[in-house]
ROSE-4610 file (N, C-alpha, C; in Angstrom, 1 decimal, always signed):
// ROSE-4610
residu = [X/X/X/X/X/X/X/X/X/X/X/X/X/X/X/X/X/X/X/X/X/X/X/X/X/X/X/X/X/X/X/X/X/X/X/X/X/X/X/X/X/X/X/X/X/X/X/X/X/X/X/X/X/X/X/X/X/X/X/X/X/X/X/X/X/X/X/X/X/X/X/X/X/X/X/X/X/X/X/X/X/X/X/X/X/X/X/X/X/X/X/X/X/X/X/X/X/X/X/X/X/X/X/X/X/X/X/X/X/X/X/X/X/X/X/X/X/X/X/X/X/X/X/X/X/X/X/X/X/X/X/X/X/X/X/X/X/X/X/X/X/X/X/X/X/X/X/X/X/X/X/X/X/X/X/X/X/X/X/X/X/X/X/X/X/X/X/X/X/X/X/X/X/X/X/X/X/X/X/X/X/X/X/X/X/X/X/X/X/X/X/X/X/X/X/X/X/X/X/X/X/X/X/X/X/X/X/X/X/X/X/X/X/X/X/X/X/X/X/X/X/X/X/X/X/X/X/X/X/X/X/X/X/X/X/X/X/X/X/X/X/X/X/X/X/X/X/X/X/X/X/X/X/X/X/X/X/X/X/X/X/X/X/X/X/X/X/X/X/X/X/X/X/X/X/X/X/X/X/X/X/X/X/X/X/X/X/X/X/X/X/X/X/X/X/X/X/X/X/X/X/X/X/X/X/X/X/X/X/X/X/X/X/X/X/X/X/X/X/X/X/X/X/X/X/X/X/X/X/X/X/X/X/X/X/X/X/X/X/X/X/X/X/X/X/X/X/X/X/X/X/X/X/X/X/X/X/X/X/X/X/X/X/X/X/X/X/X/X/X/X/X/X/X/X/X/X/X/X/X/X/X/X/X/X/X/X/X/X/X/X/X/X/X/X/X/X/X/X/X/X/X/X/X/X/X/X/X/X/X/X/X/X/X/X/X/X/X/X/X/X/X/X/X/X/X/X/X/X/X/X/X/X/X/X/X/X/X/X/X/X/X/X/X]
num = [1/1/1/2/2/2/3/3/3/4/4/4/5/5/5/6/6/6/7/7/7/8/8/8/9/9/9/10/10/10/11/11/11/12/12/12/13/13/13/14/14/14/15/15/15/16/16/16/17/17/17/18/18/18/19/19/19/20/20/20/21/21/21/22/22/22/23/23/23/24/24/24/25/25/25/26/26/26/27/27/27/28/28/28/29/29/29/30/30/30/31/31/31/32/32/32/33/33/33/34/34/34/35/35/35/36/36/36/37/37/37/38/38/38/39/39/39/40/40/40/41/41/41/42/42/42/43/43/43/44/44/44/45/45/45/46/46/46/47/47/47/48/48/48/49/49/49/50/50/50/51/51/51/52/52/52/53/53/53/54/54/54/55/55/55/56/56/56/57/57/57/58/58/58/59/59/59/60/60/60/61/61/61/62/62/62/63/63/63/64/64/64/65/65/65/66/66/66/67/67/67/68/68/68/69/69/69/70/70/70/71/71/71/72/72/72/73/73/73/74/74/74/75/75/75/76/76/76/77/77/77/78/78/78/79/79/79/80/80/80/81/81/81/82/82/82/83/83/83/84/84/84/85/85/85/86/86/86/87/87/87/88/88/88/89/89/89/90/90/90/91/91/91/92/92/92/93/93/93/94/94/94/95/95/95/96/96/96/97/97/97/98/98/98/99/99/99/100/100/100/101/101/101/102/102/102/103/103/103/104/104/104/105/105/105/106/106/106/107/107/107/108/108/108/109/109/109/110/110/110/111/111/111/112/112/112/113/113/113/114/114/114/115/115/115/116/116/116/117/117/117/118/118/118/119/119/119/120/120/120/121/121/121/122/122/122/123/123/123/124/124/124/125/125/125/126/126/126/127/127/127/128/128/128/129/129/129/130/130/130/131/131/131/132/132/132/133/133/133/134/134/134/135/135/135/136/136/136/137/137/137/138/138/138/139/139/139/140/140/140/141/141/141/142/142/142/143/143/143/144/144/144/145/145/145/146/146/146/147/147/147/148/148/148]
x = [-22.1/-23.3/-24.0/-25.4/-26.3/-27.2/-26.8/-27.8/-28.6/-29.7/-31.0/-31.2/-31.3/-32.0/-32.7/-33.3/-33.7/-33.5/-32.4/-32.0/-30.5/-30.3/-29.1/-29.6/-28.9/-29.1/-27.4/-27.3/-26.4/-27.1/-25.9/-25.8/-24.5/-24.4/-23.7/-22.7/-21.6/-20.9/-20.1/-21.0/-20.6/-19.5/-18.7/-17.2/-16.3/-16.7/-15.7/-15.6/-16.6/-16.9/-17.0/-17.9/-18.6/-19.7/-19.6/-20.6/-21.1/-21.4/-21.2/-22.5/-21.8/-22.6/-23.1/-24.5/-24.6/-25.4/-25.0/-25.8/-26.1/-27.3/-27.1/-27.9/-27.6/-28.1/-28.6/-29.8/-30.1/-29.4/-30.1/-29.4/-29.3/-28.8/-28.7/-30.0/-31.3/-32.1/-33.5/-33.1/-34.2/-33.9/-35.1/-34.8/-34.8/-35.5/-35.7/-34.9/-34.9/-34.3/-33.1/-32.9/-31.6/-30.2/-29.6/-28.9/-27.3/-27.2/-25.8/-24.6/-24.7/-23.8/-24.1/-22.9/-22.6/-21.8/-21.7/-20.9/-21.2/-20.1/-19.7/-18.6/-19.1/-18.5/-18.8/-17.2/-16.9/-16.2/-17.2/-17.1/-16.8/-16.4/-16.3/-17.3/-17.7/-19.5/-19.0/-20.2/-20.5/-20.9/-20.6/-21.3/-22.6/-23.7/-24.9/-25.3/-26.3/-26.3/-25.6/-24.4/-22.8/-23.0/-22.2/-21.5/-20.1/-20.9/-18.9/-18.5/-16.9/-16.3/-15.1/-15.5/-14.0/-13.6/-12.2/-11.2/-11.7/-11.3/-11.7/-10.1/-10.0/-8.4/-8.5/-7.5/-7.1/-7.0/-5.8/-5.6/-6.5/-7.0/-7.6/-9.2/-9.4/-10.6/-12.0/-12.0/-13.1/-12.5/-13.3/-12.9/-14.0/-13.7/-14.9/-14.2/-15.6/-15.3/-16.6/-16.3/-17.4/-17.6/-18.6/-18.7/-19.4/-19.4/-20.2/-20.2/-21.5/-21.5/-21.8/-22.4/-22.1/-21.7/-21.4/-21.1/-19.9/-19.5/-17.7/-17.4/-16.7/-15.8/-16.0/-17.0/-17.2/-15.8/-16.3/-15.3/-15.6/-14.7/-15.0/-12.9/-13.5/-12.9/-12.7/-11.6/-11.2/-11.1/-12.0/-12.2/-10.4/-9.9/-8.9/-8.4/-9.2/-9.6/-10.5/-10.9/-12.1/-12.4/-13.8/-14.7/-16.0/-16.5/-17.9/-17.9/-19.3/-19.8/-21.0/-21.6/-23.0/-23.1/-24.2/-25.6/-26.8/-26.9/-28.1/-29.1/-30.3/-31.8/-32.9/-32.3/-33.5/-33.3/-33.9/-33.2/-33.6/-32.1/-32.4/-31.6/-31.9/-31.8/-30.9/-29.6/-28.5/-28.0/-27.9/-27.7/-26.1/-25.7/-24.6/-24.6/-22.7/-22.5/-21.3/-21.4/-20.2/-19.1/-18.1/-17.1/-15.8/-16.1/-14.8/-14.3/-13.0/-12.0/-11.6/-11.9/-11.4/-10.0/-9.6/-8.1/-7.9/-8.9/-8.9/-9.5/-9.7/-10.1/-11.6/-12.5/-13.9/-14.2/-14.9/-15.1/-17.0/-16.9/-18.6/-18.6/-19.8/-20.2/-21.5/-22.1/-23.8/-24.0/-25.6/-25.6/-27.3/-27.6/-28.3/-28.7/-29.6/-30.5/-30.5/-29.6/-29.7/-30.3/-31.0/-32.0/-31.3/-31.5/-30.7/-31.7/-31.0/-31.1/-29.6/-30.1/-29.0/-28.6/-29.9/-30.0/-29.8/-31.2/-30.6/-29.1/-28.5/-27.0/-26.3/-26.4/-25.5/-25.7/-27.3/-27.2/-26.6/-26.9/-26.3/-24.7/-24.3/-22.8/-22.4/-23.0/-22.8/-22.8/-24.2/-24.4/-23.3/-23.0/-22.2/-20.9/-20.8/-19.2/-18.5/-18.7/-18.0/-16.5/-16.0/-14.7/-14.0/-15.1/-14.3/-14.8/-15.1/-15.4/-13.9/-13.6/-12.6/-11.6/-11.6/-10.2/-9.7/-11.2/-10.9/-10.5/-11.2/-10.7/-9.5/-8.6/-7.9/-6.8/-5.6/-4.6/-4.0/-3.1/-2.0/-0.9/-0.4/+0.6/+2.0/+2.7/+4.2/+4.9/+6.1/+6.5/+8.7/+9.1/+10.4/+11.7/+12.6/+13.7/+14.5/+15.1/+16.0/+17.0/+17.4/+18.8/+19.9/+21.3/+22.3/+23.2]
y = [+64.2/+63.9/+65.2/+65.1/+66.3/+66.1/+67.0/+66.5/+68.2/+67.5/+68.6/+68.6/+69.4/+69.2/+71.0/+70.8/+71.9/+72.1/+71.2/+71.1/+72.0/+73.3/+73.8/+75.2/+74.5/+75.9/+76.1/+77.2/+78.3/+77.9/+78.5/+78.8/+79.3/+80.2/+80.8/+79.7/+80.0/+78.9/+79.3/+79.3/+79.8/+79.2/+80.5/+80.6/+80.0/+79.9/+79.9/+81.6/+82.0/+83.5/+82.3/+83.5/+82.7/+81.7/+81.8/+80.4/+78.9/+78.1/+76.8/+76.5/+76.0/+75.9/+74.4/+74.1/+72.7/+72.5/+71.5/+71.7/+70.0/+69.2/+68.5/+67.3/+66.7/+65.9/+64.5/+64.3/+62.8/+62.3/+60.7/+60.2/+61.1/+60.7/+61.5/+61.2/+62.0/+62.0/+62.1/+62.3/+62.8/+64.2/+64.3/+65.9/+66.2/+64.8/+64.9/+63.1/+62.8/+61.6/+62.1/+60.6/+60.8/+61.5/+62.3/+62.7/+61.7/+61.9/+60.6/+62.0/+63.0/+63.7/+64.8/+65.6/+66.5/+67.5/+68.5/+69.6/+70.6/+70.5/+71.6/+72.8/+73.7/+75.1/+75.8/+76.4/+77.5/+78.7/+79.4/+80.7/+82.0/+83.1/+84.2/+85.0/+85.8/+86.3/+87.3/+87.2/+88.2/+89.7/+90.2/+91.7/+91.8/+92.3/+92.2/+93.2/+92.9/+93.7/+93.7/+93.1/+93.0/+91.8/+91.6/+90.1/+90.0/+89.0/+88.9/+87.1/+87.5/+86.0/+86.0/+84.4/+84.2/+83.2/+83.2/+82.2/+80.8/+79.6/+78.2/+77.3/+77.2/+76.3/+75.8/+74.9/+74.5/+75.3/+76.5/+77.4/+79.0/+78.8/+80.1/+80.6/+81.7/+81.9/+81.2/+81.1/+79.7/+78.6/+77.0/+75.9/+75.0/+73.4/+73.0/+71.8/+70.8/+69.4/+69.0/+67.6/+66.8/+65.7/+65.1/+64.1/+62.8/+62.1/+60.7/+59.7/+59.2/+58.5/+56.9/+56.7/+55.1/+54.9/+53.9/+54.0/+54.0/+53.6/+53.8/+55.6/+55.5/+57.1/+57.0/+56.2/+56.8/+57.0/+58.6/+58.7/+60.5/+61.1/+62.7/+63.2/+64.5/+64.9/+66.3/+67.0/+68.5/+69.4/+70.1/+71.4/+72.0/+72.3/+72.3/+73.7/+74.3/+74.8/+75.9/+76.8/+77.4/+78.6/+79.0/+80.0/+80.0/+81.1/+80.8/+82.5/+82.3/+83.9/+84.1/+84.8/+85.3/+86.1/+86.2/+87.4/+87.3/+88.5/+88.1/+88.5/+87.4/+88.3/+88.4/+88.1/+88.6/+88.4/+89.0/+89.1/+86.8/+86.2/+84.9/+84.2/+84.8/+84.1/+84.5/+83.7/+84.2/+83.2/+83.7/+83.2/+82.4/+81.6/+80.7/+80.6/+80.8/+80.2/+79.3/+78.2/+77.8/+77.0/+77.6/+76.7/+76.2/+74.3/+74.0/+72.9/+72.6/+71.7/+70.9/+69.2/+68.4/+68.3/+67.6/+67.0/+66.0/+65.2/+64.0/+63.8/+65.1/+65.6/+65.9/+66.1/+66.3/+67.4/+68.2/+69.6/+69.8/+70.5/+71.1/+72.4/+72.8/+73.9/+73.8/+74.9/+75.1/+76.3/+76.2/+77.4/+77.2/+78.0/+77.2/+78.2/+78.6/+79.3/+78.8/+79.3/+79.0/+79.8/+79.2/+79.4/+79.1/+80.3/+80.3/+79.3/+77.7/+77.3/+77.3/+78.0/+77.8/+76.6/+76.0/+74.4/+73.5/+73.5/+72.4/+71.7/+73.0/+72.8/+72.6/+73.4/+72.7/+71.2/+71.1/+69.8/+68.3/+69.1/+67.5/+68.0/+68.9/+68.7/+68.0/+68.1/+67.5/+66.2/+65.5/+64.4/+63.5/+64.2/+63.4/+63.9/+65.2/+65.6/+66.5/+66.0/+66.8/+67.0/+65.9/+65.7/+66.4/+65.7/+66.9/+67.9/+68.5/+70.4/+70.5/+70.1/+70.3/+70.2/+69.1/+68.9/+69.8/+70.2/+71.8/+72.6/+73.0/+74.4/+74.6/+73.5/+73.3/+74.2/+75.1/+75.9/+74.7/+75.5/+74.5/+73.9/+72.9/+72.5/+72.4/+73.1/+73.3/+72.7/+72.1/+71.2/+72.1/+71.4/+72.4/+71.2/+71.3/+70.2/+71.1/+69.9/+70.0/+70.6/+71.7/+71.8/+71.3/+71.6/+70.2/+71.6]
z = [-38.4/-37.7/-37.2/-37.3/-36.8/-35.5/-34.9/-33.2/-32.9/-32.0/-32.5/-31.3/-30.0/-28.7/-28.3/-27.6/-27.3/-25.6/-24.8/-24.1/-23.9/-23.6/-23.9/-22.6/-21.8/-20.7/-20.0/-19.0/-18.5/-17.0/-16.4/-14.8/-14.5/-13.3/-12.6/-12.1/-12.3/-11.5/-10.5/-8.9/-7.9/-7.0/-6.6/-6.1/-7.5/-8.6/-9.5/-10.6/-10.2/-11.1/-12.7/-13.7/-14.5/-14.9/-15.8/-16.1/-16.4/-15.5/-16.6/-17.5/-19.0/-20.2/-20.4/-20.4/-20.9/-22.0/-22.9/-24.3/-24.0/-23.6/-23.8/-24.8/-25.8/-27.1/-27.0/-27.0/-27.1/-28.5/-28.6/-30.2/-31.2/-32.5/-33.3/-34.1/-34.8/-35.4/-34.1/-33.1/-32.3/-31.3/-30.6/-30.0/-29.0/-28.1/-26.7/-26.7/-25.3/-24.4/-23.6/-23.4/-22.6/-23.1/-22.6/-23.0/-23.6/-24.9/-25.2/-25.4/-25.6/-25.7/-25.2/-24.8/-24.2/-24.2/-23.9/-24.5/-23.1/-22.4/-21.3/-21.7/-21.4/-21.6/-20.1/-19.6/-18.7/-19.2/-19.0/-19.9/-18.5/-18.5/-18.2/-18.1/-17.5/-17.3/-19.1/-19.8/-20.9/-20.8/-21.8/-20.9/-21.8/-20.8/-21.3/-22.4/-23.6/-24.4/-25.3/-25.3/-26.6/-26.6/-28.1/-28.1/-28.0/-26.9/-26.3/-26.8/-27.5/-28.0/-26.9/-27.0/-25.7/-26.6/-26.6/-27.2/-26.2/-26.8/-26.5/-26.6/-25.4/-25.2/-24.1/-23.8/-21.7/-20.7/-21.4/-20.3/-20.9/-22.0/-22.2/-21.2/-21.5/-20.6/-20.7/-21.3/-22.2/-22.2/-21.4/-22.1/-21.6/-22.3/-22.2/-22.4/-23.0/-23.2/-23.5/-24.3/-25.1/-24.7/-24.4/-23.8/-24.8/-25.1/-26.0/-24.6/-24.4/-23.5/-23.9/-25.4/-25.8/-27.1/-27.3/-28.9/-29.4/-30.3/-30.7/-30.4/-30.2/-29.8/-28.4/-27.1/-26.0/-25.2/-24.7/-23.6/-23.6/-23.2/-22.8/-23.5/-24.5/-25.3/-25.0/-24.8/-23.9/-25.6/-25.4/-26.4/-26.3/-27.2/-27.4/-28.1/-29.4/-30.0/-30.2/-30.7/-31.3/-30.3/-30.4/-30.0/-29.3/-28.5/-28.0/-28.2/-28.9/-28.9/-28.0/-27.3/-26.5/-27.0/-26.8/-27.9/-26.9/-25.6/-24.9/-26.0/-25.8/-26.1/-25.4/-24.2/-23.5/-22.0/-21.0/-19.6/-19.3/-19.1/-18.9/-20.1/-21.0/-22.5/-23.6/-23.7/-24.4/-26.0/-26.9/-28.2/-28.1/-28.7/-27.8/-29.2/-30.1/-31.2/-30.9/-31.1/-30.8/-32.2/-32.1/-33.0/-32.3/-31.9/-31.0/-31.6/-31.3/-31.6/-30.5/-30.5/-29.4/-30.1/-29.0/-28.6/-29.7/-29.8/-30.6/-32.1/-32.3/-34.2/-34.0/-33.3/-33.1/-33.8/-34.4/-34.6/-34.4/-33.5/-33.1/-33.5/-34.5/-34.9/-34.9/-33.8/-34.0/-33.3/-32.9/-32.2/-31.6/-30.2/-29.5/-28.8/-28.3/-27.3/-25.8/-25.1/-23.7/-22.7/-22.1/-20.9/-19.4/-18.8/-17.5/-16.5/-15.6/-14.9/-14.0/-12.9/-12.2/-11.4/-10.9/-10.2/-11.0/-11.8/-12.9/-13.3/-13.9/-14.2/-13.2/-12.3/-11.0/-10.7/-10.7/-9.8/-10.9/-12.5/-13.4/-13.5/-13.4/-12.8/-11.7/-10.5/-9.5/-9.8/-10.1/-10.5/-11.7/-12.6/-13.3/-13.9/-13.5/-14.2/-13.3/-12.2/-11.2/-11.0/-11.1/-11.6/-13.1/-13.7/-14.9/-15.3/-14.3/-14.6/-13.5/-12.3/-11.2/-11.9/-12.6/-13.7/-14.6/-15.3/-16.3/-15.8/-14.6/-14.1/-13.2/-12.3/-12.1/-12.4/-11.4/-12.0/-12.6/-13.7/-14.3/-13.2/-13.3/-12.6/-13.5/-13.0/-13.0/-12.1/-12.8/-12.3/-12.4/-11.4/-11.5/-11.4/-12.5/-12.0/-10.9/-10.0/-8.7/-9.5/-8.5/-8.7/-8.6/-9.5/-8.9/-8.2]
């Protein structure tokens, strides 16, 4: 499937250091509406001027998740796999290549021009994936058998 939006912005994701990434996709064969899919990425600040790749896993410095919100497959899919490259080009405006792997066989490869909104992205995290950005970033839990 091919999804086309020109909705794909960055923000600062404060008291967590870094950034949260939102790519978000109306239907497939159009460019604007409501968003049916989704693609969140917490990335590590980039250094400006370079391209910086961050590995894409649970516990790696980079991770993310996919979201389908109707349709056969709905539900939200944890990037498991792959890469995120930045390439700023311009003060605001950073080149985003992404190659990721869900949990559940998904594979996303594209690449997207993001535009720094710091509100925006906060406030549709707040609004709808608050929980599962808490859940990504969340330390691991380790668990310990009792001694005998």
């Amino acid at each position: 499937m091919t999804l086309t939006t020109s909705n794909a912005d960055y923000g600062r994701a404060e008291g967590r250091g870094g950034w949260h990434i939102l790519v978000r996709f109306p239907l497939p064969g159009a460019t604007s509406g409501r968003p049916n899919y989704i693609v969140y990425l917490h990335v590590p600040d980039p250094s400006p001027g370079k391209t910086t790749t961050f590995p894409l896993g649970k516990t790696s410095p980079a991770r993310g998740f996919f979201v389908q919100r109707a349709g056969e497959g709905r539900g939200r899919e944890l990037i498991v796999g792959g890469f995120v490259e930045l390439k700023q080009l311009s003060d605001g405006r950073w080149l985003l290549q992404l190659t990721a792997d869900g949990e559940l066989g998904t594979q996303i490869l594209g690449t997207a021009t993001l535009t720094r909104r710091d509100l925006d992205v906060r406030d549709y995290i707040e609004r709808h994936h608050s929980g599962d950005v808490a859940d990504l970033l969340a330390p691991p839990v380790t668990t310990r058998k009792a001694g005998r």
